[in-house]
C-alpha positions, 0 to 999 in steps of 0.5 A: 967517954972518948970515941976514936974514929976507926980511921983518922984518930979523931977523939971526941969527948962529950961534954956533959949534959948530953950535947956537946963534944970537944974535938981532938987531933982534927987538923983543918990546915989540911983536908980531912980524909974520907973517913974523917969526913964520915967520922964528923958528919955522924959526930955531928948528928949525934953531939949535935955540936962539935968544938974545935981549939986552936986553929989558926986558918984563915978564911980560904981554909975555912971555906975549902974544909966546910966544902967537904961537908956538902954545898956551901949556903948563900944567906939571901940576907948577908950581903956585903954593905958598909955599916952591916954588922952580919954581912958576906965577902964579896969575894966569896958570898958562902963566908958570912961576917957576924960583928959586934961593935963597942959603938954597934953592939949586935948578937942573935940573943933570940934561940933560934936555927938559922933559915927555917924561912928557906924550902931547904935549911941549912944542914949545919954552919961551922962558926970561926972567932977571929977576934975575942971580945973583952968579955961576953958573947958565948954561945949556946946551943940546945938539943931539940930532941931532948926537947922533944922528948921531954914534952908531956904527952897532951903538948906532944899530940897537939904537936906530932903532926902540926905543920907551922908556917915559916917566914923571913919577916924580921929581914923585911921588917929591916928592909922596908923603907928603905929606897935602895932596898924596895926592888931587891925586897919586891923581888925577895917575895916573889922569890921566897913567900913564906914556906910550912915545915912540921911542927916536929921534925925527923932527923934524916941521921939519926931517925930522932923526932924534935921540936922544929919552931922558933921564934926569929921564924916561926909565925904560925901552926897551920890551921889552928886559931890565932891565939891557939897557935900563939900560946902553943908556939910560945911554950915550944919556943920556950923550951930552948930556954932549958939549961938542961938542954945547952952547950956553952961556949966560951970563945977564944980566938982560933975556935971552930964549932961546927953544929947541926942546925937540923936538931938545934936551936942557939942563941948568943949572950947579950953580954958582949963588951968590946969587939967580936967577929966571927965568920960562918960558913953554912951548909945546904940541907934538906927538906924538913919532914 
């Protein structure tokens, strides 16, 4: 089925399996109008993530069409250095690198949602290739409350009204030791100690529950022993693994997606031959609750 906006002729059609859509008739060399902007903002939440092919838009456009969506985000973590492979402009710290290099290779294989450490996580990231690897490197997106929902009853009361501790430790992990980065570390833990979010989620569009824990994240379910909440995370975290649950994209230069990070998790995979770049662009979200 393809649903066409009242306004703005945006076509979407579904992929199958339920997540998903390709976008068609969406120009981003020029602002969206109104309605096309209401038109992605309820696609989004309902397909969880949108495709777009073909855009040849350089970083300027990127940055001005993701504005229209919301406040842009400034990862605490993507700054701009020599050697990085995830790294912001200098020029514009809301576009945010991710490299992979034949001598560097790097991509986020772990299922993840980008930030859950942050009091507000993004509410969605529009992700631009602008160079194709040799082969390799598609990513993966999984609906979390289709997750949810196929929990089993006994898993979903232990879960329903758990509360789980969030934290950015595998960026202090990296930082520790490292001279030059002591002070900005010290003042990154006073600035962002490690914040709880539900264990399962509300969905402010759609009203959806869903598992909201992952593994880059995720540490601990408040108020449950240690081993506990180490098996309970671990069967949550596994079920972004389901393949019943993805959308897959294979990129080619001049694709855009643009997904929820509120309802998904993704992960990239490990596959990559030859370089890979893309740039992101996140958007400012909400609390979760």
């Amino acid at each position: 089925m393809v649903m066409t906006a009242a306004e703005g002729q945006l076509a979407f059609a579904p992929r199958p399996g339920g997540i998903g859509a390709d976008v068609a008739q969406a120009d981003f060399s020029r602002p969206f109008t109104p309605a096309q902007v209401a038109a992605l903002k309820e696609a989004v939440a309902r397909y969880r993530v949108l495709f777009f092919h073909g855009q040849p838009i350089d970083s300027a456009t990127h940055l001005a069409r993701a504005r229209q969506f919301g406040e842009l985000e400034i990862h605490p973590f993507a700054r701009e250095k020599a050697g990085r492979v995830i790294f912001s402009d200098p020029e514009e710290p809301a576009l945010v690198v991710v490299e992979s290099l034949p001598g560097k290779p790097s991509v986020a294989e772990k299922w993840h949602s980008d930030v859950t450490f942050m009091t507000t996580p993004a509410m969605g990231s529009l992700l631009r290739m602008t160079h194709r690897p040799e082969s390799g490197g598609n990513t993966r997106w999984a609906d979390m409350a289709a997750a949810y929902r196929g929990l089993d009853e006994e898993t979903r009361r232990l879960v329903d009204d758990a509360v789980a501790v969030h934290d950015w430790h595998i960026f202090r992990r990296n930082m520790a030791g490292l001279p030059e980065e002591e002070q900005r570390l010290e003042e990154l833990r006073a600035q962002m100690p490690p914040v709880e979010h539900p264990v399962v989620r509300t969905h402010p569009l759609t009203g959806e529950r869903l598992i909201y824990a992952n593994r880059n994240f995720t540490v601990r379910i408040k108020g449950m022993a240690e081993e506990a909440s180490a098996e309970l995370l671990d069967y949550l975290y596994a079920q972004a693994e389901n393949p019943a649950y993805h959308a897959e994209l294979e990129w080619e230069v001049g694709d855009i997606a643009f997904w929820d990070n509120r309802i998904t998790q993704h992960s990239v995979k490990g596959d990559v031959v030859g370089h890979r770049r893309l740039e992101r662009v996140s958007i400012v979200g909400d609390r979760p609750f």
